[in-house]
DRENGUGU-840229 format. One record per atom (N, C-alpha, C): residue in three letters; y negated, z, x negated. Coordinates in steps of 0.05 Angstrom, whole numbers, padded with zeros to 5 digits, always signed. Each point is the difference from the previous one (the first is absolute). Example, Ala and Ser with C-alpha at 12.3 -4.5 7.8 and 13.67 -1.06 7.14 Angstrom:
BEGIN
ALA+00114+00156-00264/ALA-00024+00000+00018/ALA-00024+00000-00018/SER-00021-00014+00007/SER-00024+00001-00016/SER-00022+00014+00015/
//
This chain:
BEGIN
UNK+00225+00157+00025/UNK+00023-00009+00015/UNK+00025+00017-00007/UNK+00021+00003+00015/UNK+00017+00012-00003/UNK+00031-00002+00014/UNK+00011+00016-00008/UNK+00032-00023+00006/UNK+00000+00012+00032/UNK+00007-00025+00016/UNK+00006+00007+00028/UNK+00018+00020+00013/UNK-00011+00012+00013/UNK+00006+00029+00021/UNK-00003+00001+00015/UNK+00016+00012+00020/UNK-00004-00001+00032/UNK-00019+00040+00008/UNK-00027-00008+00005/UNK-00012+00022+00015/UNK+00012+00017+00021/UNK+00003+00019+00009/UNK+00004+00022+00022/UNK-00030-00010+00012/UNK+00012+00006+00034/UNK-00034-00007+00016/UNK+00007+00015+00013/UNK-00022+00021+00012/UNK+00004+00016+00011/UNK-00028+00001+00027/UNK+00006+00013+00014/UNK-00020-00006+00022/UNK-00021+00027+00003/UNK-00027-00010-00002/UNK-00027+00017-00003/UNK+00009+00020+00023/UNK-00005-00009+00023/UNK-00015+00009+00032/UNK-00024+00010+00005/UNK+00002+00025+00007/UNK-00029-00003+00006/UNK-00015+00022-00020/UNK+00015-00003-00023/UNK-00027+00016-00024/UNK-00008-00023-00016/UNK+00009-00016+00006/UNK-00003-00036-00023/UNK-00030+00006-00002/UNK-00009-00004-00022/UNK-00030-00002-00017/UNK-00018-00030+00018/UNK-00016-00005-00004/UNK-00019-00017+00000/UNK+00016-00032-00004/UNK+00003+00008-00030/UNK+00007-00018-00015/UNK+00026-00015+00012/UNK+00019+00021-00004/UNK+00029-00003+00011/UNK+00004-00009+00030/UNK-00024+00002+00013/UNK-00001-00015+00029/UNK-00014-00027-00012/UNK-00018-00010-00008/UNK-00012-00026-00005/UNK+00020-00022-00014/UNK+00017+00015-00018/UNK+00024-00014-00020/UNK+00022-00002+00023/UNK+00017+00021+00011/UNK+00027+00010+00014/UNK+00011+00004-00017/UNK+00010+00017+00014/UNK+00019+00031-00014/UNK+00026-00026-00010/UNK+00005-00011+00009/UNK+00019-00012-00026/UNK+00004-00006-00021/UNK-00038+00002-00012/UNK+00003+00000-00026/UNK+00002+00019-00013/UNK+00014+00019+00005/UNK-00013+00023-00008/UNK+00028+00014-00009/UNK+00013+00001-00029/UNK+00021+00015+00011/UNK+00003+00029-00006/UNK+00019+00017+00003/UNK+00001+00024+00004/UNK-00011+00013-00022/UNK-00020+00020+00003/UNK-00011+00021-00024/UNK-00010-00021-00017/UNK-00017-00017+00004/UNK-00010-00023-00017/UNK-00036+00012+00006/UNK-00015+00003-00019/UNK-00024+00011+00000/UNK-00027-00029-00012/UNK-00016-00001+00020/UNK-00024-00012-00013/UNK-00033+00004+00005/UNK+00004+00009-00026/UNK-00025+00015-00015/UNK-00016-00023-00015/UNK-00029-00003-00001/UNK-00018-00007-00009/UNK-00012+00015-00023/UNK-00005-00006-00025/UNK-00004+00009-00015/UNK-00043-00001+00001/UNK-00009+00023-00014/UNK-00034+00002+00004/UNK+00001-00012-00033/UNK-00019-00025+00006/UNK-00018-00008-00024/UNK-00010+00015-00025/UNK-00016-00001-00020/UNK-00010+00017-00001/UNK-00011-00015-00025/UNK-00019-00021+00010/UNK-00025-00016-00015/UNK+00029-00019-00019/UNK+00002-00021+00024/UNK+00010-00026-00017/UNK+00031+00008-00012/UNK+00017+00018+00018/UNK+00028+00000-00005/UNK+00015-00015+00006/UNK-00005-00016+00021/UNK+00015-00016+00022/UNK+00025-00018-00020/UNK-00005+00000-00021/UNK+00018-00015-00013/UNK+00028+00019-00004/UNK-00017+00022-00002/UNK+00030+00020-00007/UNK+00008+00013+00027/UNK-00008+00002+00021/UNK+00008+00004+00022/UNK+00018-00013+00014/UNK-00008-00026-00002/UNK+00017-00026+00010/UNK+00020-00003-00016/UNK+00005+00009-00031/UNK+00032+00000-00020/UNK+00010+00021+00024/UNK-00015+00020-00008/UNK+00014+00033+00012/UNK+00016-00010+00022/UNK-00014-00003+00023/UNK+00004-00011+00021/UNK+00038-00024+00006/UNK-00009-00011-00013/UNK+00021-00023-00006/UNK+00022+00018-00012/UNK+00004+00012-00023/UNK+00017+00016-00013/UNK+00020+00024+00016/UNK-00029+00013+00020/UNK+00013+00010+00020/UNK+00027-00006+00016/UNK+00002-00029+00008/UNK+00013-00008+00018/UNK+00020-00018-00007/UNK+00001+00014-00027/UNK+00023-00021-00015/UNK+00019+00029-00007/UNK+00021+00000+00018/UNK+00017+00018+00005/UNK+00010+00016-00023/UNK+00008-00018-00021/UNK+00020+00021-00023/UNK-00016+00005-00016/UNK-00031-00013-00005/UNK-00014+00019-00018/UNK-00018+00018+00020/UNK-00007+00011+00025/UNK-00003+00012+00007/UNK+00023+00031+00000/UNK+00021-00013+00005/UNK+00020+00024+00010/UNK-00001+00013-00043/UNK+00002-00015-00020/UNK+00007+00012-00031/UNK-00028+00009+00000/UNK-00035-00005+00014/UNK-00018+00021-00002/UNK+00010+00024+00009/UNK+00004+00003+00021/UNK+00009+00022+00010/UNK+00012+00018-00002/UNK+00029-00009-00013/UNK+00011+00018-00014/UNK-00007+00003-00027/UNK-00009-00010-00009/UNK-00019+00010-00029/UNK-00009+00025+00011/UNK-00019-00008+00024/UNK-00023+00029+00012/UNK+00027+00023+00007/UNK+00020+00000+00005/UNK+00020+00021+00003/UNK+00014+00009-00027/UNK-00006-00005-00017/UNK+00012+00007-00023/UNK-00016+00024-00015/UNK+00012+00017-00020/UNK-00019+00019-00005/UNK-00034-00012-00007/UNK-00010+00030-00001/UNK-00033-00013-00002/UNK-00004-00011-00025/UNK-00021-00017-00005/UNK+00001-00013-00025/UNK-00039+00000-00004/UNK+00004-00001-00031/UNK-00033-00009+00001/UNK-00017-00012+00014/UNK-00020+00002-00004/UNK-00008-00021+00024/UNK-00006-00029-00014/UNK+00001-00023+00012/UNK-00002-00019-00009/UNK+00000-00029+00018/UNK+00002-00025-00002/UNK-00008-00018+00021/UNK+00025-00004+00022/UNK+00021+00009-00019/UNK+00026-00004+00022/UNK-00006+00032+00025/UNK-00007+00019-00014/UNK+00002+00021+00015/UNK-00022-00003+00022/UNK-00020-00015-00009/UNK-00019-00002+00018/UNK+00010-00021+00026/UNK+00002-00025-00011/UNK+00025-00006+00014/UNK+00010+00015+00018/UNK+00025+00011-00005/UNK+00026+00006+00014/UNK-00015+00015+00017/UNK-00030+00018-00003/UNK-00012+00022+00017/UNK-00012-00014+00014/UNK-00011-00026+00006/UNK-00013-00021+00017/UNK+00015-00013+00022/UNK+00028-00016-00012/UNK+00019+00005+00016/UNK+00016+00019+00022/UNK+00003+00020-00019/UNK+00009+00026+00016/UNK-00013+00005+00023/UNK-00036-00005-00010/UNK-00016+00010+00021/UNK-00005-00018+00034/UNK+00008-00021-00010/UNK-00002-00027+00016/UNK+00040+00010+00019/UNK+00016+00000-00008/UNK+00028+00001+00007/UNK+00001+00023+00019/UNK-00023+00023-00006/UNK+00012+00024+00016/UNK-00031+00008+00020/UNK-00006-00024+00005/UNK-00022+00006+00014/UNK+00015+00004+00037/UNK-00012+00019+00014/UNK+00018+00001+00031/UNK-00023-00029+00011/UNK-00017-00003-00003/UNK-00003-00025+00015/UNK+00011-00032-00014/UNK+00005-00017+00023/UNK+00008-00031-00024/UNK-00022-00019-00002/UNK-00037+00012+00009/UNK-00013-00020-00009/UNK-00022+00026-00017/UNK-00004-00019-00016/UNK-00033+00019-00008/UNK-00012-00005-00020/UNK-00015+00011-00018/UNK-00018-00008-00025/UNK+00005+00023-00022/UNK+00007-00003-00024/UNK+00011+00020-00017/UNK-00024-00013-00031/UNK-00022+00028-00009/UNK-00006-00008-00017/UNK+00012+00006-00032/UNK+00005-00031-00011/UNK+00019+00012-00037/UNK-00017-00001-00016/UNK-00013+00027+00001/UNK-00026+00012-00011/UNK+00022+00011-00039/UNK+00016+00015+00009/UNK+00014+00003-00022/UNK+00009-00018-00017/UNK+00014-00024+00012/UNK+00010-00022-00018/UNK-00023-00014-00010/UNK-00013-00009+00016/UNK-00028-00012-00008/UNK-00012+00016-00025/UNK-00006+00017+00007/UNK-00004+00014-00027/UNK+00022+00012-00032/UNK+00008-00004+00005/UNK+00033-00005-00022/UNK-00008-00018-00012/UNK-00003-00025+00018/UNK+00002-00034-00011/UNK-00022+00008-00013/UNK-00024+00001+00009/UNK-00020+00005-00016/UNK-00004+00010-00031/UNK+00015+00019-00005/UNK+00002+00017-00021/UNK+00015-00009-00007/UNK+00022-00014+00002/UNK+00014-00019-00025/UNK-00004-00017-00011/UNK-00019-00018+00021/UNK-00004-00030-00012/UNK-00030-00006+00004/UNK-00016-00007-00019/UNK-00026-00011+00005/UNK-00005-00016+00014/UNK+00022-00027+00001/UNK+00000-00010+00010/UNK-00008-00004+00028/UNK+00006+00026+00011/UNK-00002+00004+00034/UNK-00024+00021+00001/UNK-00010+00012-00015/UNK-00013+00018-00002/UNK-00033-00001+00002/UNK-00004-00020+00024/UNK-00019+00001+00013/UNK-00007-00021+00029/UNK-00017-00006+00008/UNK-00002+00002+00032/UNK-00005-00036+00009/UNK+00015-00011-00026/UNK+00001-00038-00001/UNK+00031-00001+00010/UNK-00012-00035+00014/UNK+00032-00017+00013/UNK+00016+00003-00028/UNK+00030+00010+00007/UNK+00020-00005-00017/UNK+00021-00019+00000/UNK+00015-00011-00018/UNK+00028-00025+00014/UNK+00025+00024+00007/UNK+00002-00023+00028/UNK+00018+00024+00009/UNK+00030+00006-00009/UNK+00012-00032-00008/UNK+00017-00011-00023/UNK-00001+00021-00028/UNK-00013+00001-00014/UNK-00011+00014-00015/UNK+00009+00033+00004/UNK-00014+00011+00019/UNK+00004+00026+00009/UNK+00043+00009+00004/UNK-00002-00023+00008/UNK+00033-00003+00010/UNK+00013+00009-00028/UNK-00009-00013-00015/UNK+00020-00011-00025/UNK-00010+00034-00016/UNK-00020+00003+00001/UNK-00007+00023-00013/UNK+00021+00034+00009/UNK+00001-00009+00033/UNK+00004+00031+00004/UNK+00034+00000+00002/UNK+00010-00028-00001/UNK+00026-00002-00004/UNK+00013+00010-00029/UNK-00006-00022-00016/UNK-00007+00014-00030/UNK+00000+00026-00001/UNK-00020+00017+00013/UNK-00009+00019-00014/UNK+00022+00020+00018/UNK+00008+00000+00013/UNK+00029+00021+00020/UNK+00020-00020-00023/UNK+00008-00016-00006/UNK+00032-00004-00008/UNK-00014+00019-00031/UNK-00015-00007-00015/UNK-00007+00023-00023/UNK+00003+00033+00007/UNK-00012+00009+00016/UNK+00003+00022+00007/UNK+00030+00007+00004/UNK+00007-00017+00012/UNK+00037+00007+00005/UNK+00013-00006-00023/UNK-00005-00025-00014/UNK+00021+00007-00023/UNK-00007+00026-00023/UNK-00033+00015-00005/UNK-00005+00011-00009/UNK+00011+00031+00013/UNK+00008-00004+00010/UNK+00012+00029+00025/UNK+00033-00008-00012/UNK+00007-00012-00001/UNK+00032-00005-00006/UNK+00006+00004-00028/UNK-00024-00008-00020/UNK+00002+00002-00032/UNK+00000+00027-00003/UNK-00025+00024+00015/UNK+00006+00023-00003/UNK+00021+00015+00013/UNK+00010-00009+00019/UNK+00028+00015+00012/UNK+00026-00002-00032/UNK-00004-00027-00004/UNK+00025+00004-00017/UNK-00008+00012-00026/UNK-00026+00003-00005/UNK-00009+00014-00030/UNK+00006+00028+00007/UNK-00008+00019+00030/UNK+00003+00026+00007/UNK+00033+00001-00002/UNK+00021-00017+00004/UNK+00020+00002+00007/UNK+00025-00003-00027/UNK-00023-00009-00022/UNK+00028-00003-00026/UNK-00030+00028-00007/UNK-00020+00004+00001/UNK-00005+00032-00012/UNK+00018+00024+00010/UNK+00011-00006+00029/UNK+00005+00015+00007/UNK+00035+00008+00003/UNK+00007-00028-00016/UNK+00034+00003-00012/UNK-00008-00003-00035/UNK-00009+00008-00004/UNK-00007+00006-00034/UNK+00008-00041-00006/UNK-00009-00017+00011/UNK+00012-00023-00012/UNK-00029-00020-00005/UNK-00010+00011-00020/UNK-00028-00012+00004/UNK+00003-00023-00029/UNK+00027-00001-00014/UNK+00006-00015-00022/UNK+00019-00022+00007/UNK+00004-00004+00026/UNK+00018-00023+00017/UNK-00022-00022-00006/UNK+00007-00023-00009/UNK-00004-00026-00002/UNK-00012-00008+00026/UNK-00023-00014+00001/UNK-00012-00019+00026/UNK+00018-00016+00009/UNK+00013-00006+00011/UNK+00008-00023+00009/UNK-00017-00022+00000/UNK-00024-00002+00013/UNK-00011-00024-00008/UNK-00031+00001+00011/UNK-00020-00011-00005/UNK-00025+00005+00006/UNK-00018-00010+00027/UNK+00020-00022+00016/UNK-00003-00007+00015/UNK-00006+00022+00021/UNK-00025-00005+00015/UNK-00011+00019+00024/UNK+00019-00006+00021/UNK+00010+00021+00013/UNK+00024-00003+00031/UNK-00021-00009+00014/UNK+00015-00021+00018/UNK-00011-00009+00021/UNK+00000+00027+00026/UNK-00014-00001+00007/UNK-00015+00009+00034/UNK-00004-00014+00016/UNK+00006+00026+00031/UNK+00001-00018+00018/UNK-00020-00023+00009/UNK-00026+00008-00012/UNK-00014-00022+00002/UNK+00007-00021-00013/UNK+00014-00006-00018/UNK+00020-00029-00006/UNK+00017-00013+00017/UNK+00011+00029+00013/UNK+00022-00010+00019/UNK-00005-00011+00024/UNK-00028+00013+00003/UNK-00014-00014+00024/UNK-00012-00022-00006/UNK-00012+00001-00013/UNK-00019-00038-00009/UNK+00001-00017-00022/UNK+00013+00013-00016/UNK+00011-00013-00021/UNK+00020-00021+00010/UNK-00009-00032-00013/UNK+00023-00010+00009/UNK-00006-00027-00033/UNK+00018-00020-00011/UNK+00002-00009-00026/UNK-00012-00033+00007/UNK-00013-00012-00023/UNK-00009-00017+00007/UNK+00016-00022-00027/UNK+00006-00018-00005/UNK+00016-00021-00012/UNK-00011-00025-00005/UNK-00013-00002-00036/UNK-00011-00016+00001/UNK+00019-00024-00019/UNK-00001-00027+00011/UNK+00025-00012-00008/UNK-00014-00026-00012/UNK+00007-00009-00027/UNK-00007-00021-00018/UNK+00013-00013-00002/UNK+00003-00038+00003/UNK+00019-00017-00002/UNK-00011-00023-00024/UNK+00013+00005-00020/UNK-00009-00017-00014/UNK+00016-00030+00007/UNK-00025-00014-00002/UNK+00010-00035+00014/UNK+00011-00018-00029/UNK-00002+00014-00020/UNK+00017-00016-00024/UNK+00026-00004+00004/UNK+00007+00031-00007/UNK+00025+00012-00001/UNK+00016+00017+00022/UNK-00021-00006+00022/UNK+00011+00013+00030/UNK+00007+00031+00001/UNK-00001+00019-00020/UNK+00002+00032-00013/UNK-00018+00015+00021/UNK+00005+00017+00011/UNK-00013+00008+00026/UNK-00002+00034-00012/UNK-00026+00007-00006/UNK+00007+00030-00011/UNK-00017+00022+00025/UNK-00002+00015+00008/UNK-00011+00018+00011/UNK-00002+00029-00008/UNK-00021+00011+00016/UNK-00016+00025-00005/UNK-00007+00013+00019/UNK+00008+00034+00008/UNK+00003+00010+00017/UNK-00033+00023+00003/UNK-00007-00001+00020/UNK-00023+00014-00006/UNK-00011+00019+00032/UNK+00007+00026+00000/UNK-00001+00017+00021/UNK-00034-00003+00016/UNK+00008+00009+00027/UNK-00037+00005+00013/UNK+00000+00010+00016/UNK-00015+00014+00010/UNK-00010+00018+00015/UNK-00009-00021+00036/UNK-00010-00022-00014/UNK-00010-00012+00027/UNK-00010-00037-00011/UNK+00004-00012+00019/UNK-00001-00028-00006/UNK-00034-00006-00004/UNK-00003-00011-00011/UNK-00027-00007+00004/UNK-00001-00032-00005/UNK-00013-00016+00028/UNK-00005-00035+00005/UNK-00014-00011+00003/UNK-00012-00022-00010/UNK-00021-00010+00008/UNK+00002-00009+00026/UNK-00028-00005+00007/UNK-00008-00015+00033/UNK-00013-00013-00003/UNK+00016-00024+00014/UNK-00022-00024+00016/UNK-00015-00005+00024/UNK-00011-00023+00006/UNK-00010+00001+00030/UNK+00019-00008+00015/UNK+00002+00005+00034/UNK+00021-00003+00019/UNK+00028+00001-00012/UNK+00009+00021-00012/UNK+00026+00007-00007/UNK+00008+00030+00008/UNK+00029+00005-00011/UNK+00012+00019+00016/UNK+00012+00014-00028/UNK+00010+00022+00012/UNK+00010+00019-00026/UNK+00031-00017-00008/UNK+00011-00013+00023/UNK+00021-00013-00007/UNK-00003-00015-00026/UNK-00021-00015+00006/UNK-00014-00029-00010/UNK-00005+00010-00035/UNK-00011+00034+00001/UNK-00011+00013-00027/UNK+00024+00001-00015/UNK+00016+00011+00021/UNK+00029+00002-00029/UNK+00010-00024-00004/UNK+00000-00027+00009/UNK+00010-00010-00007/UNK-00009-00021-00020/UNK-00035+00002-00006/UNK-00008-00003-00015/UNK-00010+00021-00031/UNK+00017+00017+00004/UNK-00002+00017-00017/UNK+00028+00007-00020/UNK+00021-00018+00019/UNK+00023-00006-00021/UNK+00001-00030-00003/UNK-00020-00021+00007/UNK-00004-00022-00013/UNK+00007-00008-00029/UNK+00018-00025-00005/UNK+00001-00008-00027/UNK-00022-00002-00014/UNK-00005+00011-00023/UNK-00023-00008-00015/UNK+00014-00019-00025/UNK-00015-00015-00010/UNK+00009-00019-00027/UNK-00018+00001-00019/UNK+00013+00014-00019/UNK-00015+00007-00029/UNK-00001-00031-00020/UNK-00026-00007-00007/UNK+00000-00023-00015/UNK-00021+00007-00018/UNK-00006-00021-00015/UNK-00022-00010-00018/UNK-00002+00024-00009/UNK-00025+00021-00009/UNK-00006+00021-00007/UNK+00014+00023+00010/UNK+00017-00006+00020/UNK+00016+00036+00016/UNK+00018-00010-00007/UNK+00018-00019-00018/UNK+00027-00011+00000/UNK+00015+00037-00012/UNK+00024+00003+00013/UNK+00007+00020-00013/UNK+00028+00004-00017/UNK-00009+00012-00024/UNK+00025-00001-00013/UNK+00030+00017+00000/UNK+00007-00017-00001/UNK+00040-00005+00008/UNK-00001+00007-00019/UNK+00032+00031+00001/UNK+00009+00011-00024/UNK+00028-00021-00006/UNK+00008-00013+00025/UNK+00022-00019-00011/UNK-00002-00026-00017/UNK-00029-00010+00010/UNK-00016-00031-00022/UNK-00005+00010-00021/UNK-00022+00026-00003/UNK-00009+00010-00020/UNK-00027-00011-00005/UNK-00006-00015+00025/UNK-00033-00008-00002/UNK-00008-00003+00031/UNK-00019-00010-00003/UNK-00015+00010+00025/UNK+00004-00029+00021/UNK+00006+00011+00023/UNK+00015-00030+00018/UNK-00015+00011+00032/UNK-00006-00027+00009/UNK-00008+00004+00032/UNK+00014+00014+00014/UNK-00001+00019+00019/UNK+00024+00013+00010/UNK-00015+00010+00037/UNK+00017+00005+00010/UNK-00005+00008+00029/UNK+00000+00028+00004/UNK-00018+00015+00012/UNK+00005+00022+00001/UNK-00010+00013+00038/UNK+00021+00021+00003/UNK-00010+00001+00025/UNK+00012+00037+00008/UNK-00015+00015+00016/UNK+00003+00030+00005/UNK+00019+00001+00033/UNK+00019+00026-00013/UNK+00021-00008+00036/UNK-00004+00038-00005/UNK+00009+00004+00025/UNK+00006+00032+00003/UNK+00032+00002-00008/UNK+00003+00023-00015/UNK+00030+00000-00010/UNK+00007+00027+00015/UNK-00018+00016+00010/UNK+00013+00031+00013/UNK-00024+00009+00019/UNK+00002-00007+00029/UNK-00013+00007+00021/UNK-00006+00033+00006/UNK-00027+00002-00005/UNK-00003+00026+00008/UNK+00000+00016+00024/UNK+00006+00021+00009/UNK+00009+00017+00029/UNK-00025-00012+00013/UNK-00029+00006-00013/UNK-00019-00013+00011/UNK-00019-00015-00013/UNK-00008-00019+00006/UNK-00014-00025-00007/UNK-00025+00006+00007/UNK-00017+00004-00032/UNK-00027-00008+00008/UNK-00008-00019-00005/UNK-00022-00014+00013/UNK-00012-00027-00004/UNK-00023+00006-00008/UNK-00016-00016-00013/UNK-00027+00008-00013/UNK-00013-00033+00002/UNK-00022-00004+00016/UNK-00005-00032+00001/UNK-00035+00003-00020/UNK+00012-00010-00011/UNK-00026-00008-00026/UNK-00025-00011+00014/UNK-00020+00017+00010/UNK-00021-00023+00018/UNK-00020+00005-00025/UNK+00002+00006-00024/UNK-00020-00006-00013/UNK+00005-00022-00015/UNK-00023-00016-00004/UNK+00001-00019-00022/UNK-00021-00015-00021/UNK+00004-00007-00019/UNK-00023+00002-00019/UNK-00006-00023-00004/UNK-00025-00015+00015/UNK-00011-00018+00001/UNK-00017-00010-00026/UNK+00010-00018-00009/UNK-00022-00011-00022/UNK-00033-00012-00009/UNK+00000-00010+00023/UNK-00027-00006+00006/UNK-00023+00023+00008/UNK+00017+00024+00014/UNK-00018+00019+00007/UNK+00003+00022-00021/UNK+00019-00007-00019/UNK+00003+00019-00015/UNK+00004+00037+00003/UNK+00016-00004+00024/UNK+00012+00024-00002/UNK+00023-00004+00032/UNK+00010+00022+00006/UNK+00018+00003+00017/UNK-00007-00006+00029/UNK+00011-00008+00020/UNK-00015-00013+00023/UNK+00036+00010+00020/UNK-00014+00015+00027/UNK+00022+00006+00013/UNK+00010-00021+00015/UNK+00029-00008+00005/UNK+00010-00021+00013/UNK+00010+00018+00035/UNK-00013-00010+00005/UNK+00003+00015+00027/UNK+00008-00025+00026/UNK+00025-00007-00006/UNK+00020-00019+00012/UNK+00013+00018+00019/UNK+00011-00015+00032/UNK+00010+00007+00012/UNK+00030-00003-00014/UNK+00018+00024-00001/UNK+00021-00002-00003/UNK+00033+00012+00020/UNK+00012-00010+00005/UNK+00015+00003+00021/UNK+00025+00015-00008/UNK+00003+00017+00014/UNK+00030+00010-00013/UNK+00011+00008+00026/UNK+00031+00010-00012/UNK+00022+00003+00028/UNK+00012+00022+00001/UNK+00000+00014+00020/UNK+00019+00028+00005/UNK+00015+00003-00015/UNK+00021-00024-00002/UNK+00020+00005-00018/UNK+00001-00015-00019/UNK+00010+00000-00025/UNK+00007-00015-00028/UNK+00015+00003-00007/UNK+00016-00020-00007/UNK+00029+00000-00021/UNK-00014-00015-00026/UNK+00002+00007-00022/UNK-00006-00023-00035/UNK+00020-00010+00008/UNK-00006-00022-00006/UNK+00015-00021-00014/UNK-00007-00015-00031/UNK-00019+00012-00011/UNK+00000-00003-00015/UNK+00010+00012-00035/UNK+00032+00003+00009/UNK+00015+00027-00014/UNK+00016-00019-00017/UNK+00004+00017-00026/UNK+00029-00009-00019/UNK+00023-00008+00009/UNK+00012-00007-00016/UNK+00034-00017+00002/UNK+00008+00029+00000/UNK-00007+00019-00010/UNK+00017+00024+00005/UNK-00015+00029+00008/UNK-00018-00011+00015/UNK-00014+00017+00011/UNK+00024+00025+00024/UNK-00008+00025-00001/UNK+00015+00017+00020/UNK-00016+00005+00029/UNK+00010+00000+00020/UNK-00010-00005+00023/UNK-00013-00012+00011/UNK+00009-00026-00009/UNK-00015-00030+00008/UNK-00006+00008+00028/UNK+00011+00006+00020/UNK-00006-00007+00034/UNK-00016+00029+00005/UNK-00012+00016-00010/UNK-00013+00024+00003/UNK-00025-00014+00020/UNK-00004+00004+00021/UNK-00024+00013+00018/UNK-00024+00016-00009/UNK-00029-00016+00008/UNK-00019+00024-00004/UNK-00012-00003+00028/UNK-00008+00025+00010/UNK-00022+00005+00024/UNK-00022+00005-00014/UNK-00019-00010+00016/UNK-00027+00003-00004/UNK-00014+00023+00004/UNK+00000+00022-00010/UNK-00016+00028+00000/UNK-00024+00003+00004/UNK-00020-00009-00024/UNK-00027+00002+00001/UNK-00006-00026-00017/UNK-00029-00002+00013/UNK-00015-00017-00016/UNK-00029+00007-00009/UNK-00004-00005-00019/UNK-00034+00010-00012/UNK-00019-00013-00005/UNK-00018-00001+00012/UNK-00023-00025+00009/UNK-00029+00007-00012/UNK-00007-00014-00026/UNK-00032+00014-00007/UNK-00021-00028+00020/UNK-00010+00015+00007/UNK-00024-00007+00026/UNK-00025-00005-00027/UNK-00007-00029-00009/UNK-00021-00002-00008/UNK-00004-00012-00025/UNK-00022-00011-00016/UNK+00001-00015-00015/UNK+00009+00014-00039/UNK-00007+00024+00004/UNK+00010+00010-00037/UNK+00023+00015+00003/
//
C-alpha cells in the first residue's frame, strides 16, 4: 500500500496490446510497463515480492537510480536495479522478462533459497529488504572511510555507531509503541520498536480492518505474566497494548496464515477468506503519532495458492 496519488491516463489507440484492450487503456498510465516474470522451478514466491515491489513507486524509482550511479560490484541490489532497468526500458508495455541473474545472486547468498522448494514469500521480503538497506549503509561506511583517508583525517572520533538509515527506511520503515499501564499505581511506561512490515494474525470471516484492530487489542498481564513496575518495585497486574507511533510512506501487511496446531502437532495453513479495502487509514495510532490522517492505496497483493 502506498500513500495516495493521482495516475496520468493516457489513451492506447490502436497499438493497445491484447491485454490493454481486455482491461482499457485507462488503466494504464503513461510509460507504465507490465512484464511477467519466467519461473524457474518454484520461484513464484520471489516473483510475486519482485513484482509487487515493482509498482511501489519510490522504491522502484531509488532502484533505478542506484542502476545510474557509477558501476558497482555486482551484488543483489545491482542485480536488482539491472531487472528493473530491464523491465522500465522495454519499447513494448506487455511481455515476459526472465530474472535469470537475480535468481541466481539470491541463490549464492543464501541457502536458504538455494534450491528448487516453495519459499515464504514474507520471508523473501524481509530478507531482500534487509539485505539492500546493508548494502547501502555498507556503501556509505566506505564513502566516509575513502573520504577522511582522503583528507588525512582518519584520527577524527566516530561520532557514533549507529548504522544511517536508508531509503529503504524511508520507504517502509515506520515505529511501533508498545505501552504498559500498571493498574496499581496507574505508571504507564512505553517502548519504541522500528519494522519493516506489520505482521497479524487471521481469523475466519474477517477483514484486514478487523486484523489491526485486533492486533492493538488490550492485553492484561496477570497471575504468572504479572509485570513488574519500576514505580511499586514488585510485580503488579498491568495492561498492555501495541499503537503505531510513526506511519510508514508504505505499509506492508503480512497476514500470518500459518498456525501451530496442537493436536496435529505441527503448523496447519489458515486459509480464511479475508477482505480488505482500496483504501486504509490506521486508526490504530499513538496520542502522538505523526500523520494520523495519512491515506494508503492498495498496490499489490500476494496470494500463495495452496496448502504448505
Amino acid at each position: 500500500m502506498t500513500v495516495r496519488n493521482i495516475a496520468s491516463i493516457c489513451n492506447m489507440g490502436t497499438n493497445a496490446s491484447a491485454l490493454e484492450k481486455d482491461i482499457g487503456p485507462e488503466q494504464f498510465p503513461i510509460n507504465e510497463h507490465y512484464f511477467g516474470l519466467v519461473n524457474f522451478g518454484n520461484t513464484c514466491y520471489c516473483n510475486s515480492v519482485l513484482q509487487a515491489l515493482y509498482f511501489c513507486r519510490p522504491f522502484r524509482e531509488n532502484v533505478l537510480a542506484y542502476k545510474a550511479q557509477q558501476k558497482k560490484k555486482e551484488n543483489l541490489l545491482t542485480c536488482l536495479a539491472d531487472l528493473f532497468h530491464s523491465i522500465a526500458t522495454q519499447k513494448k508495455k506487455v511481455g515476459v522478462i526472465p530474472p535469470k541473474k537475480f535468481i541466481s545472486r539470491l541463490r549464492k547468498e543464501n541457502d536458504l533459497f538455494d534450491n528448487y522448494m516453495q519459499q515464504d514469500a514474507h520471508e523473501f521480503l524481509n530478507y531482500l529488504l534487509n539485505t539492500i538497506a546493508d548494502i547501502l549503509q555498507e556503501e556509505k561506511k566506505q564513502e566516509k572511510q575513502n573520504g577522511k583517508l582522503k583528507n588525512g583525517n582518519m584520527n577524527e572520533p566516530v561520532e557514533n555507531n549507529k548504522p544511517e538509515l536508508t531509503w529503504v527506511h524511508e520507504i517502509f520503515q515506520g515505529t511501533l509503541t508498545n505501552e504498559t499501564r500498571c493498574l496499581n499505581c496507574e505508571t504507564v511506561s512505553s517502548k519504541d520498536e522500528d519494522f519493516l512490515d506489520l505482521s497479524v494474525d487471521v481469523e475466519q470471516n474477517t477483514s484486514i480492518t478487523h486484523c489491526l484492530r485486533d492486533f492493538s487489542n488490550t492485553e492484561t498481564l496477570c497471575s504468572e505474566q504479572k509485570y513488574y513496575c519500576e514505580t511499586c518495585c514488585s510485580k503488579q497486574e498491568a495492561q498492555k497494548r501495541m499503537r503505531v507511533k510513526k506511519l510508514p510512506m508504505i505499509l506492508a501487511l503480512h497476514l500470518k496464515r500459518f498456525k501451530y496446531m496442537e493436536q496435529l502437532h505441527r503448523y496447519t495453513k489458515l486459509s480464511y477468506r479475508v477482505v480488505f479495502p482500496l483504501e486504509l487509514r490506521l486508526f490504530n495510532t499513538s496520542s502522538d503519532a505523526v500523520n494520523l490522517d495519512r491515506m494508503y492505496d492498495l498496490v499489490a497483493v500476494v496470494v500463495h495458492c495452496g496448502r504448505k
